[in-house]
N, C-alpha and C positions, 0 to 999 in steps of 0.2 A: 747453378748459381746459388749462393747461400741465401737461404730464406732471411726476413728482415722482421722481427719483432720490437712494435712499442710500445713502450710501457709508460703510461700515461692515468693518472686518476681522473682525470676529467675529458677526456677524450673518448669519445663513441666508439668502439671497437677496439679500441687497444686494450691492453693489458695493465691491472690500475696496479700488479706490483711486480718487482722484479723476480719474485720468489714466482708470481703465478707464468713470469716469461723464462724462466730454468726448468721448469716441470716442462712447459712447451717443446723447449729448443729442443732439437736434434743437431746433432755435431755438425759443425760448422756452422751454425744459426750465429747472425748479431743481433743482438738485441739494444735496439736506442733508446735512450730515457731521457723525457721529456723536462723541461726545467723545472726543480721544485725540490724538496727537501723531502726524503725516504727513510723513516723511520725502520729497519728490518733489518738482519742480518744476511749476510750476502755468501752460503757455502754451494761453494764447485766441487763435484767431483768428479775423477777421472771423465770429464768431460770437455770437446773443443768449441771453445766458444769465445765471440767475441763482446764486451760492455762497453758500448761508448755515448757521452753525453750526446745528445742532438744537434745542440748549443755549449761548444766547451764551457767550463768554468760554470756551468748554472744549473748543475747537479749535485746535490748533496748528500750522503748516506753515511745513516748513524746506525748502531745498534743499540737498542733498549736493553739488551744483557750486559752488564758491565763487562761478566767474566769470560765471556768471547769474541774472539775476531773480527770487527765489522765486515771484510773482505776474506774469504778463509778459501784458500787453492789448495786443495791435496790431488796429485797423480793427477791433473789436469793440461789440459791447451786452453792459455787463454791468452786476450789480450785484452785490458781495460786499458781508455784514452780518455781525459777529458773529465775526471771523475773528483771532486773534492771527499776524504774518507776518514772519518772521523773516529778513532777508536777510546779508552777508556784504560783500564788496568790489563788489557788484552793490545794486541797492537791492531791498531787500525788496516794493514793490509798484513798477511800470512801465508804464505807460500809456503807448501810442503810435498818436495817430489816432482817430476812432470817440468813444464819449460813455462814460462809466463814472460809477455811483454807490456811494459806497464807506462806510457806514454801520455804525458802532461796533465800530470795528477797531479792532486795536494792531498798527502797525509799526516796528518796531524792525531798522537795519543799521548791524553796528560801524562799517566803512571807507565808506559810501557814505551816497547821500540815502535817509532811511527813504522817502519816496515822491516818484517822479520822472512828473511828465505832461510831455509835449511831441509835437509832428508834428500839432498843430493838433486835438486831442482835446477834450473840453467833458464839464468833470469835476466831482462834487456830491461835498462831503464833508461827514460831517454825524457828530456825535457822539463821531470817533477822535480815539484814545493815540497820539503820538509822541513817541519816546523812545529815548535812548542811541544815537545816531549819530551820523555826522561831520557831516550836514546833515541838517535836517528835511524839508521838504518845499519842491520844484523846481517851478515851473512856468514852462514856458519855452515858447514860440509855440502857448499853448492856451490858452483860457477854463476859468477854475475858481472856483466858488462855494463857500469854506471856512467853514463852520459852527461853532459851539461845540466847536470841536477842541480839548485839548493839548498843546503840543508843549512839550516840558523835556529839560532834560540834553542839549544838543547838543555836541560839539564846535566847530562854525563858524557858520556862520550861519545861525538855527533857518527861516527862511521865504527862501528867494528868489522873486521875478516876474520875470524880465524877456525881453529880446530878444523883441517881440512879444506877449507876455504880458497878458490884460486878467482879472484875478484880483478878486470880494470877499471880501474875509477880514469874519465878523462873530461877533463874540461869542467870539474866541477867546482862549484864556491862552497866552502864550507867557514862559516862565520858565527862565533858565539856558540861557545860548547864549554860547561862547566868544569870539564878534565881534557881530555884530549880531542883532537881534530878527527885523526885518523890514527885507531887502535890495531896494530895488526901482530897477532900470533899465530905461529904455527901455520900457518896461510903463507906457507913457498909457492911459487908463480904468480904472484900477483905484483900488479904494478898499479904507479899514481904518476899521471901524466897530466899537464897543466893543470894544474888545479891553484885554488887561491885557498888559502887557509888561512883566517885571522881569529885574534877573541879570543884566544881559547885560555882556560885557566891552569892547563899544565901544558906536556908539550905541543906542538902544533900535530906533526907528525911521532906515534912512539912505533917502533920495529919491538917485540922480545919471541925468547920464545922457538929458538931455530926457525925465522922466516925470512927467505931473502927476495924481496923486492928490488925492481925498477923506480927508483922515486926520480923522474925526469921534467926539467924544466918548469918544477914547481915555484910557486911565491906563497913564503910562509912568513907571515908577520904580525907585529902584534899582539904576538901571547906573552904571557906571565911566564910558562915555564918555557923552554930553551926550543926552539924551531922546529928540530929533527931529532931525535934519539934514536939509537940503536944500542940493541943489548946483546952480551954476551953469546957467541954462538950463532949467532946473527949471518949474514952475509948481503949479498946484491950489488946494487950500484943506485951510486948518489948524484945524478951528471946535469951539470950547469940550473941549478938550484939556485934564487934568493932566500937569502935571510935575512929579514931586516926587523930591527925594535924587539928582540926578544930577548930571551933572560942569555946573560953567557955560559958558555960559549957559541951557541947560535948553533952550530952541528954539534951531538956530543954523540960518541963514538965508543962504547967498554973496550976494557979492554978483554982481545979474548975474539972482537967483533971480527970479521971478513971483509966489512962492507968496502967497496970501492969508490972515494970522491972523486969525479972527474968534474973540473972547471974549463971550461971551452971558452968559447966568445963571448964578450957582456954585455950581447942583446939582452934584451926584453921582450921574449914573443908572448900575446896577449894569452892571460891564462883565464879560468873560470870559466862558470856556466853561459856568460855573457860575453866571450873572446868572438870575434869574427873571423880571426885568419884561419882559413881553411876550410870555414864551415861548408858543408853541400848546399851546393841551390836544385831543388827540384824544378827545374825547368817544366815539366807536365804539368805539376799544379799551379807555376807560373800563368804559364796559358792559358791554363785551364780558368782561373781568378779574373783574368784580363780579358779574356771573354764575356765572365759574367759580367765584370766592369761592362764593357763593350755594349752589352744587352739590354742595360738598365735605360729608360725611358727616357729622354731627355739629356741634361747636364753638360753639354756639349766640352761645355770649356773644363768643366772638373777633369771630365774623363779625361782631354789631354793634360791638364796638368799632374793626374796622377802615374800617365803613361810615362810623363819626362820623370818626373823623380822615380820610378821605378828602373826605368833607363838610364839614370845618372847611376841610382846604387848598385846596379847591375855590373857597372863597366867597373867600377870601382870597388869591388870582390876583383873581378877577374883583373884589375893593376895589381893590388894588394895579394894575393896566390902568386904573382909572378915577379914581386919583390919590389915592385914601380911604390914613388911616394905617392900617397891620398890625403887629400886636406878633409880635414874634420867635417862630418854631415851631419847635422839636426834632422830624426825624425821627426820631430813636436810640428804638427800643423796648426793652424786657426782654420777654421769655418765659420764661414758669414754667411747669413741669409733668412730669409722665412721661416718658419716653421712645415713640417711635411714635404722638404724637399730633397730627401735621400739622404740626410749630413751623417744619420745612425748606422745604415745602411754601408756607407762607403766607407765609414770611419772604420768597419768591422773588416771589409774588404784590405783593405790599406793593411791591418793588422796581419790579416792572413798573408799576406803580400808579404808582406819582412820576415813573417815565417817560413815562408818560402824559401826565400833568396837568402839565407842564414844568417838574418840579420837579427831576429829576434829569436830565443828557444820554444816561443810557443804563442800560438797567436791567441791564446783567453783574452779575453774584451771588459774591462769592468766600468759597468756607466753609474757617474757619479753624478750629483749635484750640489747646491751648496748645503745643505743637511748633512752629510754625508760628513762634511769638511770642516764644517764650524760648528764650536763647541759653545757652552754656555758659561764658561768660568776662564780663569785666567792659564795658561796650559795647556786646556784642555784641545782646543782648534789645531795646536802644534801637533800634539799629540796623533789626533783624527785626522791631517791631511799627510801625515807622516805614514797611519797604520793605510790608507787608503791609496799611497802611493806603492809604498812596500807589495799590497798587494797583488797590482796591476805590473808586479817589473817582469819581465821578459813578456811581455804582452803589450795592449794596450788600454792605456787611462783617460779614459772618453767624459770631460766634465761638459754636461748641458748645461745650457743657459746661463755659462761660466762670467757673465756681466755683473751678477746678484752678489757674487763679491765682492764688489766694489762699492756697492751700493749698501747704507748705513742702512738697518732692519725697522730703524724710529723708534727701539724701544731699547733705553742705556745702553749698556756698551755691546758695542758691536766687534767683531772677530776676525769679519770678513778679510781684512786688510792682512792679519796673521796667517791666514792660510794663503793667501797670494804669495806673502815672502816666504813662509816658508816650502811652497812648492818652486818658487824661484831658484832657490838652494838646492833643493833635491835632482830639479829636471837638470843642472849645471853637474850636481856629482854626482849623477848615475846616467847622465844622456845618453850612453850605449846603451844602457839596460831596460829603457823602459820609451813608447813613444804617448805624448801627450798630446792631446787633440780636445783643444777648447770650441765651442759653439756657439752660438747665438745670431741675437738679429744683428747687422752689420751698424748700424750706427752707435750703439750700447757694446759692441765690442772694442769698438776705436776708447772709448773710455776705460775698459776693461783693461785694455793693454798699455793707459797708462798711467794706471796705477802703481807700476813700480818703475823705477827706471831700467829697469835689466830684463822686465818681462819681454818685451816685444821682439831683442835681441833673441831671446830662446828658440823663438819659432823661424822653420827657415821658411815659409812660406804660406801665406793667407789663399784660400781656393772659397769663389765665390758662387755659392747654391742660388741660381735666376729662381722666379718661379716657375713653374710649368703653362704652359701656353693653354689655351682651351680644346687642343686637338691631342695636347698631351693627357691631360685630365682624363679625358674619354678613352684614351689607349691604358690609361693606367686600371680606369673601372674595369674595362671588357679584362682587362690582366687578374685584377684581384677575384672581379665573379668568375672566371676558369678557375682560379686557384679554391676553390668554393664549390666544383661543380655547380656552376650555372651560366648559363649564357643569355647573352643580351639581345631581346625579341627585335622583330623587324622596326628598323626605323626611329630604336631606340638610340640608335648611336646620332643619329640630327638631333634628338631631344635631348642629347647629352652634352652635345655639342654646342644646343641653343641658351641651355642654363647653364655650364661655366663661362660661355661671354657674358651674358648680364647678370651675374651674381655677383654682388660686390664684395670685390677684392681691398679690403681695407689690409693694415700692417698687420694686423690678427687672421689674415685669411691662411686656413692649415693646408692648400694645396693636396696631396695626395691623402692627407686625414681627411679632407673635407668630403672626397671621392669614399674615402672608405666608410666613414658616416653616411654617405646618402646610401651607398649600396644597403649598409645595414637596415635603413628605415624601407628601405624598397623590398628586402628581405620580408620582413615585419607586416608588410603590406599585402606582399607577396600570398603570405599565409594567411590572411585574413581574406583575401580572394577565392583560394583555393579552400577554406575550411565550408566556407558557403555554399559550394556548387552541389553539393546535396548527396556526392559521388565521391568514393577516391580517383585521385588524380592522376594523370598521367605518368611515364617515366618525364617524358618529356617537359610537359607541364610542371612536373616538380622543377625539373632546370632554368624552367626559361624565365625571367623577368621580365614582364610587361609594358608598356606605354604607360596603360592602367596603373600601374606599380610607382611606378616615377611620379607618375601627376599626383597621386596621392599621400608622395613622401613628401614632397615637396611645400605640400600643405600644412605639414606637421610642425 
């Protein structure tokens, strides 16, 4: 079994940098890294190993050297999942030589390629963000299988292949590229299969260069210069293609060219990183989710209303694979209820759940608030609910306490209103791409939702978080002190029992926070009993929390 390494700066035993968990690893070690922002450069060599966030989406890594690699693979086995990678005038990820799989990243490098393979490497990319750099993504005398990727906002040219280069792009969006979409020279055997291409300021697709590609069942639209080009010496096939809104004549073709246009049926099968038709459902991690659902303490009625919508979108892949119609489905939920009653929890679940079922390319979690969304000047809120949407699509965009929008700040003009409409706007034209899950207490949501006329219509379905009962509370403490190594002393569990029936439960009461603040004060107490005894303490005795412990948090 692969050893498991974390890398953690504030964790007791772990490993506070990644560099001190490579010097560790032995081939085949993973190493998990815990949520937080990593100043260091990240070189592999000829080593197998695996990087994955802990918590997608909530890893960060920069390098302090401008002039090198954030991520740098030479002659290795790796695979990084889950990793935000920030590069500089070097490209943010590097590949060179050996095989890498690089699975629900975001690489982003101002002056360079956000990710560069080359030296004859055989690279799987599958579910990443790229964005904001000079070039998107290089691949140059290596084999690369590019998945339901991203790539937007580039400066030059969001995709190159060439000089030996045998690259599939499939299902990818590539949108907003200062010269071409997808650049490919020299690079025979490769193909571009559903993909969306729009934005770009030359052609959508350019072929030169002796390379003949498969360009199939793409949609290119939108750019400046002409959809598709092929040059000279060229060849391949060009079969049942859109082109729409581009410069004319929409395919252009040298002369000289080989290529083959075939025009078929004039479906539209779903293209981009964001298309569901055909996607895999992992069945195993299905279950596997729906169990942990299953597991979780209480929520009787959440669980099954998460069970039927998972049931619905289920059946509705397998119509949709077998050609049957599907009427339109809203992921965007509402959650109503308390505070501390699982809403973060599920909300992250659900996520992973349409990752699953190939409904979403990756289940990153981004929780927002109103800060996050509303700006302080006129613009600005558009601006902030737009970048904060953008960043949560193929994922999920989890806004707490989403009511505060609604509600005037008392202090001149307020914004809150501006980010409502314009997430109204966004969750309507991107509802495949991204699912929305607003929260709060249940009577301040009813307000919330109507605040716009078209809000409430977005959500297909409001799932109401109860509190937790006083027998629940107690299952939840004895759960969080295990997860803590510690266990709860004799007859602690009637005392726990006794004080969440009469602790008053006003609209502020935080339910399972409330459990997890006494534990902590009981902790606290804990060691104030045992520093006393005059002795070191038991194993035991470090574990257990007291009667003693309780009665005296309680007091605090």
């Amino acid at each position: 079994m692969a050893r498991t390494l974390l890398v953690s700066p504030e964790q007791r035993g772990a490993l506070p940098t990644i560099r001190d968990a490579l010097e560790a690893a032995a081939d085949g070690a993973v190493i998990s890294i815990a949520p937080g922002e990593y100043e260091e450069p990240v070189h592999i060599r000829r080593k197998r190993v695996t990087i994955s966030a802990r918590e997608p989406g909530t890893v960060t890594i920069r390098s302090p050297f401008r002039d090198q690699p954030t991520v740098s693979v030479v002659d290795g086995t790796v695979e990084l999942s889950g990793l935000a990678v920030f590069g500089d005038v070097q490209p943010a990820i590097r590949i060179a030589g050996g095989s890498a799989q690089i699975f629900d990243c975001t690489a982003i490098a101002g002056y360079a390629a956000a990710i560069s393979i080359g030296d004859g490497a055989d690279v799987t990319l599958r579910g990443n963000r790229i964005s904001d750099s000079q070039c998107g993504l290089i691949v140059e005398n290596a084999d690369g299988v590019v998945e339901s990727c991203e790539i937007q906002d580039i400066v030059d040219d969001a995709v190159i292949v060439r000089l030996g280069a045998r690259a599939a792009l499939r299902h990818c969006t590539v949108r907003g590229a200062g010269f071409r979409g997808v650049y490919m020279y020299q690079a025979s055997g490769s193909s571009i299969e559903r993909c969306d291409i729009s934005q770009t300021g030359e052609a959508g697709i350019a072929v030169a260069d002796q390379t003949s590609p498969n360009i199939v069942e793409c949609w290119v639209h939108d750019t400046q210069g002409v959809g598709i080009s092929v040059g000279r010496g060229c060849g391949g096939v060009i079969e049942d293609c859109r082109v729409e809104n581009t410069a004319p004549p929409g395919v252009l073709i040298d002369e000289g060219a080989r290529t083959e246009v075939r025009r078929g049926a004039e479906s539209k099968p779903p293209v981009g990183a964001t298309a569901t038709s055909g996607n895999k459902q992992d069945q195993e991690k299905i279950d596997e989710l729906l169990a942990e659902l299953d597991g979780m303490i209480g929520l009787t009625g959440v669980k099954s209303e998460v069970r039927a919508l998972i049931d619905e979108i289920q059946v509705n892949e397998w119509r949709r694979n077998e050609g049957l119609s599907v009427n339109a489905v809203s992921n965007h939920l509402v959650f109503t209820g308390a505070p501390g009653t699982g809403k973060t929890t599920v909300a992250r679940t659900y996520g992973n759940l349409l990752k699953a079922l190939g409904i979403l390319p990756h289940g990153r979690f981004k929780e927002v608030s109103r800060r996050d969304l509303v700006g302080q000047y006129i613009g600005h809120t558009a601006e902030k609910a737009a970048s904060a949407f953008d960043d949560a699509r193929g994922g999920v965009l989890f806004i707490d306490e989403a009511y505060t929008l609604s509600r005037p700040s008392g202090g001149g003009a307020d914004f809150g209103q501006e980010a409502i409409d314009t997430l109204v706007k966004l969750m309507e034209d991107h509802r495949d791409e991204v699912a929305v899950i607003v929260a709060g207490y249940t009577s301040e949501m009813g307000e919330f939702l109507a605040a716009n006329p078209g809000l409430a219509s977005r959500f297909a379905k409001t799932l109401e978080f109860e509190n937790y009962t006083p027998e629940q509370l107690v299952s939840i403490s004895g759960h969080l002190a295990r997860g803590d190594d510690y266990l709860l002393g004799d007859d602690l569990d009637l005392a726990l029992l006794e004080w969440f029936t009469q602790v008053d439960r006003d609209a502020n009461f935080g339910n399972a926070r409330e459990a997890r603040k006494l534990l902590e004060r009981m902790r606290k107490s804990q060691s104030t009993r045992l520093r006393n005894l005059g002795r070191r303490p038991s194993r035991d005795e470090l574990r257990t929390l007291s009667l003693d412990d309780l009665l005296d948090a309680i007091r605090e």
